[in-house]
N, C-alpha and C positions, 0 to 999 in steps of 0.2 A: 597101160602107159600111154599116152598122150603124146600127141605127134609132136609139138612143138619139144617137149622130152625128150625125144627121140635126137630130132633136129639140132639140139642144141648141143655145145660143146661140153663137155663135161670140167674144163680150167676155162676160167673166165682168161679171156689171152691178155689183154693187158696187163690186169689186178696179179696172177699169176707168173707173169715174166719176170714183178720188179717183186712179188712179197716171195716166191719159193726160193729164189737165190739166198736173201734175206736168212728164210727159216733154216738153210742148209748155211750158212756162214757163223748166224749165232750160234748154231747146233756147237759144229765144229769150236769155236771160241768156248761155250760152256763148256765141252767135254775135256779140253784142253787147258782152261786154266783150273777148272774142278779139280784137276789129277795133279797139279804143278805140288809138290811137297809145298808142307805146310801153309801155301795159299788160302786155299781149302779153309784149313780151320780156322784162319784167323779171318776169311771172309764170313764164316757160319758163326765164329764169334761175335764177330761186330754186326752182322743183320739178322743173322738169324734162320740157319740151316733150311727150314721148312718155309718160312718166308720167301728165300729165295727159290726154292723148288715151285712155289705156288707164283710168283711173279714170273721167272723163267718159262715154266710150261704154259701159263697162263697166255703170256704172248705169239710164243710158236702156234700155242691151241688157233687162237683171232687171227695170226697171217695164214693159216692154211684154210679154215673157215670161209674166210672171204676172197679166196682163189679157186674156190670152188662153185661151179654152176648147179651140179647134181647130187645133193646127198652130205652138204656141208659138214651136218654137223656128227654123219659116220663118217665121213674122210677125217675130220678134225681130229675126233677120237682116238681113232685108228691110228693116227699119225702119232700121237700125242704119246701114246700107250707103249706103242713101237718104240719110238723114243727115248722114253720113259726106262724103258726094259735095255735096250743098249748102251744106257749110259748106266746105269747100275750093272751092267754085266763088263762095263771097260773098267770101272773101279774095281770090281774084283780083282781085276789082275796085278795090280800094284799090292804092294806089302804094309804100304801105310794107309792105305783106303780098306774102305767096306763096303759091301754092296749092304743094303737097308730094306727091306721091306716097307717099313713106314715113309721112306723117301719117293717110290715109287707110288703108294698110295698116293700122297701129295699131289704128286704130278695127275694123274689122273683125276683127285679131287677138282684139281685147279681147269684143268681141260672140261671136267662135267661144267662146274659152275660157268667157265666162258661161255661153252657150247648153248646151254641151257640161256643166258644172259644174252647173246646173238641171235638166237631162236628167235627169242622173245622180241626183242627189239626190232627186229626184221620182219616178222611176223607185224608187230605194231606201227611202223616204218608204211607195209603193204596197204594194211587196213586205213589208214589216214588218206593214202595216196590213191585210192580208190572213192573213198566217201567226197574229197576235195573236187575229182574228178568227175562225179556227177552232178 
């Protein structure tokens, strides 16, 4: 590992002060209108169940991403997955919900493709800013 690695913070402080509140507020609002009786379904009605799991964790995936200094796109995951697994496991407990398997997947697919999409871009972001720079 590399001292500058070392050295460096592991939450980037600004990017992280304003995006992890952020990720813990929508968290809290999706889990909570998810579970409101029939919301729910007439939300996944009119968009589209798996759509919304893929947009939802999509964005959590990109604010935790980019408040991270070290290991983005395993914090991302991680978090994503976490996530993922507690809000299917808060549905369970209600009589009108169900926890999903394929809803969980979602959410994970959706967090790979950001992750993967943010790499990339960041990665090519470096490489530009470097060739510019000599």
């Amino acid at each position: 590992m590399s001292e500058k690695a070392i050295s460096e913070p592991f939450w980037r402080p600004g990017v992280a002060r304003v995006c992890l509140p952020v990720v813990v507020l929508f968290f809290a609002v999706l889990v909570t209108v998810g579970n409101l009786p029939g919301l729910a379904a007439d939300m996944s009605d009119a968009f589209g169940d798996k759509r919304l799991h893929l947009a939802a964790y999509a964005f959590l995936t990109g604010l935790i991403y980019i408040s991270v200094n070290r290991r983005p796109a395993l914090v991302a995951m991680l978090g994503a997955v976490a996530m993922g697994a507690l809000d299917e496991s808060i549905q369970s407990f209600f009589p009108y919900r169900q926890a999903e398997l394929l809803d969980l997947l979602a959410d994970i697919s959706a967090a790979g493709a950001t992750v993967i999409s943010l790499h990339i871009g960041t990665a090519a972001i470096g490489s530009f800013r470097a060739v510019t720079k000599s």
